[in-house]
N, C-alpha and C positions, 0 to 999 in steps of 0.2 A: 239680613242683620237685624235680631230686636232692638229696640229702644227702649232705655232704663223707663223705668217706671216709676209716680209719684209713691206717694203710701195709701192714699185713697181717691175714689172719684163719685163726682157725686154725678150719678145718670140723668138727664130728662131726654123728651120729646120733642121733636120739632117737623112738622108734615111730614109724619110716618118715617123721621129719620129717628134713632137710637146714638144718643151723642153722650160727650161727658167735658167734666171739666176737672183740673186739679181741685181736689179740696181743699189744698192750700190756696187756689187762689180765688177761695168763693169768701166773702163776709157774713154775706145770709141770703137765706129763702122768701123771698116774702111773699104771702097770697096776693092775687093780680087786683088790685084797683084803677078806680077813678086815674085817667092821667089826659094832663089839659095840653092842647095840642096848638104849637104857634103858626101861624098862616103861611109860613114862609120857611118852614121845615122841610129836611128833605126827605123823602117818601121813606127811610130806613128808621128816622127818630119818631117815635112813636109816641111823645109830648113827655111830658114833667110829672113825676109824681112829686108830691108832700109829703115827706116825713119827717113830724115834727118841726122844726122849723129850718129844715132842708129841703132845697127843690134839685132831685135826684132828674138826670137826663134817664129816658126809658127806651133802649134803640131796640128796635124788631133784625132780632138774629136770623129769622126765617129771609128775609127781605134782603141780608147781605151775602148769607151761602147759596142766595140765585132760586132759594125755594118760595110754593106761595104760601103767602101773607100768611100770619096770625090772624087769628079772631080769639079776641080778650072773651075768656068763658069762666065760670066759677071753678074751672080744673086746671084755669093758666096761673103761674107762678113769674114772677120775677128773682130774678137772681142778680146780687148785686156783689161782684165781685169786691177783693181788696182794694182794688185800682182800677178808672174808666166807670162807664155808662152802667145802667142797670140794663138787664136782658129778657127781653119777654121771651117765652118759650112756653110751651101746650102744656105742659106737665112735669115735672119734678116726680122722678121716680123711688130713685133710693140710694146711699153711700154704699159703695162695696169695696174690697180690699182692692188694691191696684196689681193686677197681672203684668207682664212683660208688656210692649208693645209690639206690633208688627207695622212697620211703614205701609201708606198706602201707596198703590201703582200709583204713579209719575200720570197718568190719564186719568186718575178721579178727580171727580169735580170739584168735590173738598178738598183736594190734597196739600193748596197753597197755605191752608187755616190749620189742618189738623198736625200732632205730635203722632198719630198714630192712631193701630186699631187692636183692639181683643175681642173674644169672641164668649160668651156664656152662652145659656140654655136659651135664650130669644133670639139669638142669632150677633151680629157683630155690632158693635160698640165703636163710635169714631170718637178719639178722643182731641179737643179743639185748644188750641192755644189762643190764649187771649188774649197777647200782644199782636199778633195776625191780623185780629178779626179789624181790627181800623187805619186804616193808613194817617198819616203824620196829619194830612189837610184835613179828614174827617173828625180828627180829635181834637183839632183851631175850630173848628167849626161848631163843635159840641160844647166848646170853650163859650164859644163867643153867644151863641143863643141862648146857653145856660144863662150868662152874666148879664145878659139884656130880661130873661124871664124872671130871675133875682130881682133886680130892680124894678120891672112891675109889677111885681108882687110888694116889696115894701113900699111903691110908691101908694099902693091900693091899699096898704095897713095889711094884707093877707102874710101871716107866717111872721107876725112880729109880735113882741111881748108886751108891745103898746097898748 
């Protein structure tokens, strides 16, 4: 049975996997920077970027679909959806029109995260839902370090107009 399809999806890379997301539920692309890492993070949050005078949580998506780690390189991107954490990932590929879906077998490793898969000329495409990717307690948690990162930060003058 397919599954409806969004209107587009924006592709990236994650160790040699080929994923996507709705492009509706992307905000932007941003090249990968500097992001300051709290001691007491759990091995998925990948520390805080700045931008502007927001401190964006940056969770390693490779490190929750059970694949390995990221390494921040001048071809990694962050993707920072509508809603939730920003996502480090290897590369940002390209939007393409959105095809049907096809469900994955019940035994893929991804299958609990993804909406689905299609296939192009590189081979298949898993497409990832982003409300999946964090359980209730991982997003208190992302809560709660962010709003303690906040406040060291203006306690330090860092990210304020002062």
């Amino acid at each position: 049975m397919a599954v409806p399809a969004a209107d587009k999806y924006l592709l990236f890379h994650i160790a040699g996997q080929r994923l996507a997301f709705p492009l509706s539920a992307v905000r932007e692309v941003l090249p990968a920077a500097a992001v300051t890492r709290p001691l007491d993070a759990p091995r998925w949050l990948l520390g805080f970027l700045r931008l502007g005078s927001e401190t964006l949580p940056v969770t390693e998506l490779a490190v929750l679909l059970g694949l390995p780690s990221s390494t921040l390189t001048v071809q990694s991107h962050f993707i920072r959806p509508v809603d939730g954490p920003v996502w480090l990932v290897d590369r940002v590929d390209q939007i393409v029109p959105a095809p049907e879906l096809t469900p994955l077998p019940e035994s893929h490793f991804i299958n609990e995260y993804a909406a689905g898969s299609f296939h192009d000329d590189g081979g298949d495409i898993i497409v990832l839902r982003l409300r999946r990717l964090l359980l209730m307690e991982e997003r208190e948690r992302i809560a709660q370090i962010t709003q303690r990162e906040h406040a060291r930060r203006l306690a330090a003058g860092v990210g304020t107009d002062a």
